[in-house]
C-alpha positions, 0 to 999 in steps of 0.5 A: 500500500505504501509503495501504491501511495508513492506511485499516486503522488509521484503522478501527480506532481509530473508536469504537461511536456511542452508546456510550462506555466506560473500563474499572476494576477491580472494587473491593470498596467498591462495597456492596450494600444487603444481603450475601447473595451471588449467582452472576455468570456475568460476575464474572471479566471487568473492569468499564466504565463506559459512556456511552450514548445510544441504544436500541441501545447501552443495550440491549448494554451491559445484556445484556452487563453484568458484576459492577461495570459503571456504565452511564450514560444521557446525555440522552433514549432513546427505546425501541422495546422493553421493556428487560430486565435479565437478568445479576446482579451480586454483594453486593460489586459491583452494576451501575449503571444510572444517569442520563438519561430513558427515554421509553417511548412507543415501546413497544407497548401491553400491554409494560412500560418495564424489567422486571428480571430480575436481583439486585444493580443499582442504578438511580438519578437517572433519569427513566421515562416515557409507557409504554403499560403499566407502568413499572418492574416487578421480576419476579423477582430480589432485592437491587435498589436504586432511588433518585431515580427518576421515573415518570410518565404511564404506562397501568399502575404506575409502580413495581412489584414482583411475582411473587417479586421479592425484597429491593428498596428503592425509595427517595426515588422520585417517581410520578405522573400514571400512569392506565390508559384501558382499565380506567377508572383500575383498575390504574395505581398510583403504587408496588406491591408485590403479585400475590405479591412476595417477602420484605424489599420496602421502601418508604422516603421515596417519594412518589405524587400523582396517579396513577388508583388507589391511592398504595401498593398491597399487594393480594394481596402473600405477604409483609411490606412495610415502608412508612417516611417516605412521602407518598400525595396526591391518588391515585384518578381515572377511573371505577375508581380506588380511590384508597386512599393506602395498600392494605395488602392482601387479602381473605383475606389474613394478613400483617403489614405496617408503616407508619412515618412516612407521610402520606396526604391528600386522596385520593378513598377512604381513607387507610389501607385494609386491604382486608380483609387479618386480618394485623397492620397496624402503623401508628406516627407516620403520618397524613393528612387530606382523604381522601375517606372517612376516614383509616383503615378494616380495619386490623387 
């Protein structure tokens, strides 16, 4: 019997693979870029950090994240499966997802690296990669923060906003090095905001080379994107890349957007392309030189 006992407390005490965790109360210093609050069907339970190191246990602690949690990557996670973030967090106390490299190679074709679902995250310090579609996508959702991430070599944009996605700044990022083989080069930008993003998307500090079409692609976006601080090099390769430095929109389009400080050199089209949107296109303080065709066209 003595000996059954140890067996039971030893079980008892041996700790999830992959997943290491410490709880913290919930703080009213961790901000939110913005303020408008949100709904947590969580925010009553007590925020963890945790540490994990596999699919498995990055995918249950996102799905299962509160209000205030801090969910570090600790070196390269290989993903089988889009990650899917789904639960909010709140203006005073965001969710972390922090750290580490996702190697999206994994997954199949045609589905996305992470596709965020949710308002109130920060994303920081992290490394995307080799996907066989797009990177980072916001489809939905608002009040998200991305700073210092990369995404490289995917068949798609590496970052992405679209279909609503509201209130994101996507600060001091890298993409690169992202071309899509079944169109030629058409669809793989290096930053997006377009197909109908929401309101008060902010560009700040990013910087895209290399990627198969356009730097910074604004097509068909429904409202005002405010582009700050930002660099476009050497983007549009392939057979159907655009390579545009900056589509600030649409044919048929009228809405505004404002550029501030930005440079866009050697690009294989234009710097700055309006695209045919007849929205006021505010450009101060940016330039560029050795875009194939000019620096600035259809700006209105």
């Amino acid at each position: 019997m003595k000996t059954n006992f140890k067996l039971l407390a030893l079980c008892a005490i041996i700790a999830f693979t992959g997943c290491e965790t410490s709880e913290t109360t919930l703080t009213d210093n961790q901000a939110a870029v913005n303020s408008q609050p949100a709904i947590s069907e969580n925010s009553s339970l007590t925020a963890k950090t945790s540490t994990v190191t596999t699919e498995t246990a990055l995918k249950s602690a996102v799905a299962s994240a509160v209000a205030g949690d801090i969910i570090k990557i600790s070196g390269t996670i290989y993903l089988t499966s889009t990650l899917q973030i789904t639960k909010n967090g709140t203006a005073s106390s965001k969710i972390t997802l922090s750290g580490g490299t996702l190697n999206c190679s994994g997954i199949p074709s045609g589905n996305w690296g992470i596709k965020m679902l949710a308002s109130y995250w920060n994303i920081t310090n992290m490394n995307i990669t080799k996907g066989n579609s797009h990177g980072l996508i916001f489809a939905t959702g608002g009040y998200n923060y991305v700073y210092n991430v990369t995404a490289t070599y995917f068949q798609g944009t590496g970052i992405m906003i679209y279909s609503g996605g509201h209130h994101n700044t996507i600060s001091a990022c890298h993409s690169s090095e992202n071309y899509d083989v079944t169109t030629g080069g058409q669809n793989a930008d290096g930053f997006a905001c377009s197909l109908s993003g929401g309101a008060g998307n902010k560009f700040d500090s990013c910087v895209s080379t290399h990627n198969s079409d356009d730097g910074f692609d604004l097509f068909g976006n429904s409202a005002t994107v405010v582009i700050n601080n930002c660099i476009a090099t050497k983007n549009g390769y392939g057979t159907a890349g655009n390579g545009n430095g900056f589509k600030l929109g649409s044919s048929g389009q009228n809405i505004p957007h404002t550029v501030t400080n930005c440079s866009s050199t050697n690009n294989s089209a234009f710097g700055y392309d309006g695209n045919g949107n007849r929205g006021r296109i505010t450009i101060t303080g940016s330039g560029g030189s050795g875009n194939a065709k000019g620096l600035f066209t259809r700006i209105f």
